[in-house]
N, C-alpha and C positions, 0 to 999 in steps of 0.2 A: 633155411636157404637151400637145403637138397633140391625142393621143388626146383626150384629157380634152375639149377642145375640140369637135373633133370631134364627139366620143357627146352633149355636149349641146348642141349644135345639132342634130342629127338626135333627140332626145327631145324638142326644143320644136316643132319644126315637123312631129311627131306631135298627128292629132286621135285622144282618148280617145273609146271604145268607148261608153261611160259618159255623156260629152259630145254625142256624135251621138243616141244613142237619147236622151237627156232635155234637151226644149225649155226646163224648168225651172233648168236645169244653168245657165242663161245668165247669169240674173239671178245666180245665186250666184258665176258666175265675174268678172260686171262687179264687185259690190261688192267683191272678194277683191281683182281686180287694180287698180281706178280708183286707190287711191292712188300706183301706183307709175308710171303711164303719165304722158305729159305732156297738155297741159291741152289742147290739141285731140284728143289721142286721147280721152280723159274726152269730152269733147264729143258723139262720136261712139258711143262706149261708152253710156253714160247717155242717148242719144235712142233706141236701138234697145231696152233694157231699158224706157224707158217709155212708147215708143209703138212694140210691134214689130208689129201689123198693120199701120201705117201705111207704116212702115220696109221690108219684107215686099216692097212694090207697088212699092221705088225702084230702081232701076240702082245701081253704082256713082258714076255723074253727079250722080246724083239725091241719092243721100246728103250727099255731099258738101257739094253747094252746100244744104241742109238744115240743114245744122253748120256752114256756112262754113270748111272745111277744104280738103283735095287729098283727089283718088282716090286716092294713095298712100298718104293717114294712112288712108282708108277700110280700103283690102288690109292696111296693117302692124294695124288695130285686130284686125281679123279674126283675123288670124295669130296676135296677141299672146292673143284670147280662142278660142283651140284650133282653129281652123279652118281649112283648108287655103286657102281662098278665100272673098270676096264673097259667091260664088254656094252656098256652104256655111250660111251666115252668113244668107244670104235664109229658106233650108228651117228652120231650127232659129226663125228669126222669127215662122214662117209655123204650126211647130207652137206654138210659145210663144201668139199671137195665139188658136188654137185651142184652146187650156187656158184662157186666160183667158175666153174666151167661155161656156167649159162651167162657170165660176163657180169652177174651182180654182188660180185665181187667188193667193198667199201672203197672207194679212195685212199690213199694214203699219201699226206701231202709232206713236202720238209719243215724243218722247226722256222719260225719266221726268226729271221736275221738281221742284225744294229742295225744294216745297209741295205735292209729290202726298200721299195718304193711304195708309199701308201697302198697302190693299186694292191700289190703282191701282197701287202698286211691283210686289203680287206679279205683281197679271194679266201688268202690262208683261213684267218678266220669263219670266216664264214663257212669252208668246208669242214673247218674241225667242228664246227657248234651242232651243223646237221650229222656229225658222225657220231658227237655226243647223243645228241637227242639220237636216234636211231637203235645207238647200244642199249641206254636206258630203256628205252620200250620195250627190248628185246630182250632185256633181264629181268625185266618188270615180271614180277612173280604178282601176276590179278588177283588168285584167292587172299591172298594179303591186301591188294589194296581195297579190295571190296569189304574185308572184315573192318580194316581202318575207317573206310567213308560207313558202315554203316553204324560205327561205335563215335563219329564225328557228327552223325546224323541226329540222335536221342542223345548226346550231350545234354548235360545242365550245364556243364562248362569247361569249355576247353582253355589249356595252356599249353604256352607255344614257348621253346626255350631257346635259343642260339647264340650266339656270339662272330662278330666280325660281320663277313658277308652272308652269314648264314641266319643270323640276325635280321638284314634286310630281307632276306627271302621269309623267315616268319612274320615278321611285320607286312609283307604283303600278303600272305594265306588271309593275316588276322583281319586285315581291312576287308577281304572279299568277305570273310565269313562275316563279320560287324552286319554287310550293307542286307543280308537275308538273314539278319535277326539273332544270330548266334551269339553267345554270351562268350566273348573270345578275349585273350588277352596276350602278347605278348611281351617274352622278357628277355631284355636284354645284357639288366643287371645281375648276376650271378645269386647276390645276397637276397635280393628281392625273387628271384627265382625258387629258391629253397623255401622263403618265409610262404610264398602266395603253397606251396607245393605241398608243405605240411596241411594247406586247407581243406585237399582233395580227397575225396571219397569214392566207393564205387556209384559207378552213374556218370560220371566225371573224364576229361582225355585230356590226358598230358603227351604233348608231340617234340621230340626233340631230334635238331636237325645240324648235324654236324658230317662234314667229309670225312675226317679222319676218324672217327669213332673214339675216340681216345680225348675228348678235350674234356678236360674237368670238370668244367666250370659247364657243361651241357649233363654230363654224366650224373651228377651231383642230383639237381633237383628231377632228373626223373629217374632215379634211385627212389629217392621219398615218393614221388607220386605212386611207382609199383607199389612201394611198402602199406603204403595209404587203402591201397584198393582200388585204386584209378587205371582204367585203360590206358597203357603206353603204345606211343608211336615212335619209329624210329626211321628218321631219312637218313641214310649213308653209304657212303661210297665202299668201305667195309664192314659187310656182312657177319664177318667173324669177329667183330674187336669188342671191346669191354660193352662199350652201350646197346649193343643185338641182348645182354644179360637181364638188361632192366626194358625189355622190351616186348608187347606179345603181339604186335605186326611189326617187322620191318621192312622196308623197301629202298631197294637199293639203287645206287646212282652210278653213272657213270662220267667217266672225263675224256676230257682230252690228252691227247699227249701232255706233258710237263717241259716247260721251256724254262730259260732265264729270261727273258720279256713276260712267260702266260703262265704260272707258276698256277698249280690246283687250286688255289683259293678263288682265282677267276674263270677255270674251265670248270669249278665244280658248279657254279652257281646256275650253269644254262639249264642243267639235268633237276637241279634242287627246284627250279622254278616250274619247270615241267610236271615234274611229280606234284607239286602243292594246285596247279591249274586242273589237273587231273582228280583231285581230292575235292575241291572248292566243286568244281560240275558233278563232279558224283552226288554229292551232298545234295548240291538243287535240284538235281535230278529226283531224290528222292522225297525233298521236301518240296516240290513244285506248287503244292496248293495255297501253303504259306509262304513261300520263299518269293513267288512272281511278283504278289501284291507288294512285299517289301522292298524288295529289287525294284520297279516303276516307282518307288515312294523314295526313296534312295537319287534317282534318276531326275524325279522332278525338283527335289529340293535342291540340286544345283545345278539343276538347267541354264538358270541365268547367270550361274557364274562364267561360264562356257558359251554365254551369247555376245557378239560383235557389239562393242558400244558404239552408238551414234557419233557421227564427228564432229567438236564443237571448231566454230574456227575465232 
């Protein structure tokens, strides 16, 4: 288990490609990680996301005593939000401060309220979903998803693990991959998860896709599939939690704000679905020779379900 160890400490204290080219990336990575850090790291997180021109112009000294913290929560905040150092963390401020200047700045809208009027729900909604997706792309770390779609590519067989609504989101990766040919399966039952997971070998992708990083019952059978030899995948919203352990791509999601009406179980799934559409076109991207003829053969056999019946009178 050292390995294991190992590989992901040297994956955390990697900055994403992804991460450095977008200033934007930052704000998406405080809101994703703020809940898991502790409360002087939040501090510290949460001043530089909303004042980073100002944040930009400080030392590490300077932050510090700003947030009333240590220069060591300053360097671990950093660390923890992908960056190698402080002085990493200044430049990505400094382009952040420069986006916002040029007015492309995110929206930031209120929590929707018992009393808002449909209209008000949808607007809200639908700002928050494009600020989801937006973040997610923008943390989207590509050498990871390119390593996933090409180990989803030469699959013998992929499993897909989740539970609740993240369950739904794998049963829809599994139908796209089914229809160009892939030997895919998804599990929603925990027990059956484990049983199918002792099957896998290398050659093999077990993808498990949970927000919180911490759900057992996802953690569980791609535990076994790493053990097995099987490529693991991991979609979540935290980067650092237990299932980034049993994973050798992971790819991270982002949310919306969290309401008492929009709780993360239905902000995470806009990003969870994003990521998995993203995977599925990479994949026939790469497999186009066999994937088209599948896909039009797929296409035709339920043509006619999808055609207007005649009307009898």
């Amino acid at each position: 288990m050292s390995h294991l160890k190992e590989s992901f400490a040297a994956r955390g204290s990697e900055t994403p490609a992804a991460m450095r080219a977008s200033p934007g990336a930052l704000a998406a990575k405080v809101r994703t990680m703020a809940p898991s850090m502790t409360r002087s790291m939040q501090r510290v997180a949460e001043t530089v996301a909303g004042d980073p021109a100002g944040c930009a112009q400080l030392t590490v000294t300077g932050l510090a005593e700003r947030t009333g913290t240590s220069e060591a929560t300053v360097v671990r905040t950093s660390r923890l939000l992908g960056y190698p150092g402080y002085r990493d963390l200044r430049l990505a401020l400094a382009g952040l401060a420069a986006q916002q200047a040029s007015g492309a700045a995110p929206s930031v809208t209120a929590d929707i309220a018992v009393d808002d009027p449909i209209s008000d729900v949808v607007a809200k909604v639908a700002l928050d979903e494009q600020q989801t997706l937006a973040d997610t792309a923008a943390g989207l770390d590509t050498t990871q998803v390119e390593a996933a779609v090409a180990a989803l590519a030469t699959a013998r067989r992929i499993d897909i693990y989740g539970v609740g609504n993240s369950a739904l989101v794998g049963q829809d990766l599994s139908q796209k991959l089914l229809r160009i040919g892939s030997v895919t399966h998804a599990h929603a039952d925990p027990h059956l998860a484990v049983t199918t997971a002792v099957q896998l070998r290398a050659g093999d992708v077990a993808l498990a896709i949970t927000h919180s990083g911490s759900t057992v019952d996802v953690i569980e059978p791609l535990r076994v599939a790493f053990d097995r030899g099987a490529v693991t995948i991991a979609i979540t919203g935290r980067p650092d939690s237990e299932i980034a352990q049993y994973a050798d791509h992971v790819l991270t999601t982002s949310t919306a704000r969290e309401s008492e009406l929009r709780p993360a179980a239905m902000s995470s799934r806009t990003s969870q679905l994003f990521v998995v559409d993203c995977l599925f076109i990479g994949v026939a991207q790469r497999t186009y020779e066999t994937t088209a003829p599948a896909l039009s053969a797929s296409y035709e056999a339920l043509a006619h379900r999808h055609s207007p019946r005649p009307r009898t009178r």
